[in-house]
N, C-alpha and C positions, 0 to 999 in steps of 0.2 A: 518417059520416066516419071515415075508416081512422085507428087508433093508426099512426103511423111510428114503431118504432124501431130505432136501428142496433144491430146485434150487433156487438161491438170487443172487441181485447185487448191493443193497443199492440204484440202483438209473436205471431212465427209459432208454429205449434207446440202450439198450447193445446186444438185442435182445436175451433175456433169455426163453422167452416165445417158439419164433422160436426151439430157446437150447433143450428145456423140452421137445418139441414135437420129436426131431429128435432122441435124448437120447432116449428115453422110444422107438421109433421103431425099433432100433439098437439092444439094450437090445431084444426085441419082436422076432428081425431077425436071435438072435442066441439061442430063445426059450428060452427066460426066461418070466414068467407072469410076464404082468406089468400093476400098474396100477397110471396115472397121475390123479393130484386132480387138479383143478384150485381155487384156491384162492384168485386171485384179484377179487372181488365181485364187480360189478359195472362197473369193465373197462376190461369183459374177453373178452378175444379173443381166448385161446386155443381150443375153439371147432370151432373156425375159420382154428386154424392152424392145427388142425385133418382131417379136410372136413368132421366135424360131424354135422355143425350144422342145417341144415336140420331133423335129426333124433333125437334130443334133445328136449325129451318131460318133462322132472323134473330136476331140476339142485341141487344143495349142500344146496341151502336156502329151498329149498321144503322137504327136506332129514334133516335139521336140526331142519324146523320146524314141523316134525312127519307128514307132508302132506303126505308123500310115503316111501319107503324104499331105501337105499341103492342098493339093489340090481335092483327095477326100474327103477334109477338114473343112472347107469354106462351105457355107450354107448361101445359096440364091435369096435373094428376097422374092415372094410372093407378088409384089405388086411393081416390084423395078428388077429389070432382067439384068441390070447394070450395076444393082448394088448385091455384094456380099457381107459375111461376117464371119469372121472368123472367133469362133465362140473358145469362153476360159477354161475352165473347171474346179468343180468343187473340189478337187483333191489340192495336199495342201504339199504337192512335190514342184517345191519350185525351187528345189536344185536341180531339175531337169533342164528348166527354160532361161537357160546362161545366156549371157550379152551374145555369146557366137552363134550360137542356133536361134536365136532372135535376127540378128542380123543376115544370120542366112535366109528364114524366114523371107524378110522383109527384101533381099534381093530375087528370091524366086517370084513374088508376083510385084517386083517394080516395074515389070515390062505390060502388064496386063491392066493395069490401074494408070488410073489419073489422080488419084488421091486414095492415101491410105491413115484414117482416121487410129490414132492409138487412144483407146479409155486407159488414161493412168492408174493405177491404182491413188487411194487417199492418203495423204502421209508424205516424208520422205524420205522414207526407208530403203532398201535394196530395191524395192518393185519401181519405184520412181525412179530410179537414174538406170535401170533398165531401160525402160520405159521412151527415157528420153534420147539413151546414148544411139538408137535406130530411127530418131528424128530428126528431121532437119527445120522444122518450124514447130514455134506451142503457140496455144491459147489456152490462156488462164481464163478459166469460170470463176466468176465471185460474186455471191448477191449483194447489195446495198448497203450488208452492215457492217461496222467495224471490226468486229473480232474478223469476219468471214476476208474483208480485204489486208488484216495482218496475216492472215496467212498466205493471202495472194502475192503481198509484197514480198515474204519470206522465199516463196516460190520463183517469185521474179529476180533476184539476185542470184538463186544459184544457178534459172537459167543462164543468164548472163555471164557469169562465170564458167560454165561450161558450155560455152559459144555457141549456144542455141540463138540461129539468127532467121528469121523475126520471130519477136514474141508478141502477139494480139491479145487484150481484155476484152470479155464480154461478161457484159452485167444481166445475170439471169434474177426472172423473179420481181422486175420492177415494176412497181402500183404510179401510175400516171395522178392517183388523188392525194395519194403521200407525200409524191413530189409537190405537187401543187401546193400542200400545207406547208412544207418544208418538214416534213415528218420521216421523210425519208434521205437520204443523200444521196447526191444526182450521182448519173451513170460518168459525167464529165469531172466530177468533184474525186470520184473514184479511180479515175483515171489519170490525173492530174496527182494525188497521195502518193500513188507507185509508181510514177513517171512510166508508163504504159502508156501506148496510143491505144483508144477504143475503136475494134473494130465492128463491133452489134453489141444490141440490146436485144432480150427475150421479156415478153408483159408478163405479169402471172394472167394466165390463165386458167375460163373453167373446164376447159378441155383437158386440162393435166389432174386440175382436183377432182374431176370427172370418173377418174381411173384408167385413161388413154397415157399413153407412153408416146405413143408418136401423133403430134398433134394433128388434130382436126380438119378436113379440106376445110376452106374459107375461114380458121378461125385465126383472131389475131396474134397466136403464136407461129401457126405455119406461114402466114406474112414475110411475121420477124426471120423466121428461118429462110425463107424465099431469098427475101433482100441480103442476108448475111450470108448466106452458099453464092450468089452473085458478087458481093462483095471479093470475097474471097478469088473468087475464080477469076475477073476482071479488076480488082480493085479500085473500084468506084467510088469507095469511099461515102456510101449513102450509109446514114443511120436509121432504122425502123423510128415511126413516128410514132407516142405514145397516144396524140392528138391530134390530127387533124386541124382540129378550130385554132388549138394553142401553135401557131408560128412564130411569138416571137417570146421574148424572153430568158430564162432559162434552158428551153426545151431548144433554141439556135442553138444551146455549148453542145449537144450531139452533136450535132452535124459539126461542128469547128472540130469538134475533139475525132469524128472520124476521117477526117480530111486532113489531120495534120501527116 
């Protein structure tokens, strides 16, 4: 039976999309089936950030609306036989993809998955509590800064309220020199505002400003993805390290804050 969980951020810009896509190959890279949904109907980009979409013949609204099946709808990945995606569409008919044909959805391949990644759409409009009500675990993306974790906190109450259980933070986008100045605010400091236990951290990386979507072999975001698909999968509780040399200090409330 597939883990459901959604990927959310309450709000755009956090680069959650980016998130889903690296998550789900990480997971893929340590042989686990995975299969991502894309959800924002109208403004997807994940079969952008797979390099599927050339090969994207039926998307989630053709599959909702009985056009095809499921199973013609999921795209293989090219480099993991293990990982799918089930790609959104630009069309803006999302009265077709109701909470029941989502949930049906998501029953036809709970038997063929080990994890099925949902990109929520931004916001919390109809496509969010969609989104979530076929989940049974989230993870809130939010980067370092204020405005970005008020809307993470926003998001973390109504999970909570509609009994989404567990909900994990990951702090995408953190600069290890920022922190060091105090220019930034720690991934544990983040964690600690919305009463969230953290479960990873992502660097920024130049592999993402690069124009790569799915980070780099050897670079230090496919790391952080490494250790966080592991995390996940065994609950190990280990935080991506943004230093090396730096063990103590600040850079311990990681690891305390993903061990709680």
């Amino acid at each position: 039976m597939a883990r459901k969980i959604v990927i959310t951020s309450g709000k755009g810009g956090v680069g959650k999309t980016t998130f889903c896509a690296n998550l789900g190959t990480a997971l893929a890279r340590q042989g686990s089936r995975v299969c991502l949904i894309d959800l924002d109907i109208g403004l997807n980009n994940l079969d952008v950030a797979m390099n599927i979409e050339e090969r994207v013949l039926y998307d989630i609204v053709d599959v909702a609306s009985g056009r095809c099946r499921v199973v013609q709808a999921i795209v293989q990945d090219s480099n993991y036989h293990t990982l799918y995606t089930l790609p959104s569409s630009q069309s803006f008919a999302r009265h077709n993809v109701t909470s029941e044909r989502l949930g049906y959805i998501g029953n036809i391949l709970n038997d063929s998955f080990d994890f099925i990644l949902i990109d929520c759409p931004a916001g919390i409009d109809d496509g969010f509590y969609k989104a979530v009500k076929i989940a049974s675990e989230a993870i809130i993306v939010t980067t370092p800064h204020m405005f970005s974790i008020r809307d993470a906190d926003k998001v973390m109450r109504i999970l909570l309220s509609l009994h989404v259980r567990p909900v994990h933070l990951v702090v995408n986008r953190v600069r290890g020199d920022l922190l060091a100045s105090g220019d930034m605010l720690s991934p544990a400091a983040a964690s600690e505002l919305i009463k969230c236990p953290l479960i990873g951290i992502v660097p920024e990386d130049d592999c993402f400003t690069a124009g790569l979507t799915v980070a780099a072999g050897g670079s230090r975001a496919q790391k952080a993805f490494d250790i966080l698909a592991k995390n996940i999968r065994s609950g190990d509780g280990e935080i991506f390290s943004l230093n090396d040399r730096r063990k103590q200090g600040f850079f311990s409330l990681f690891k305390k804050a993903g061990s709680r």
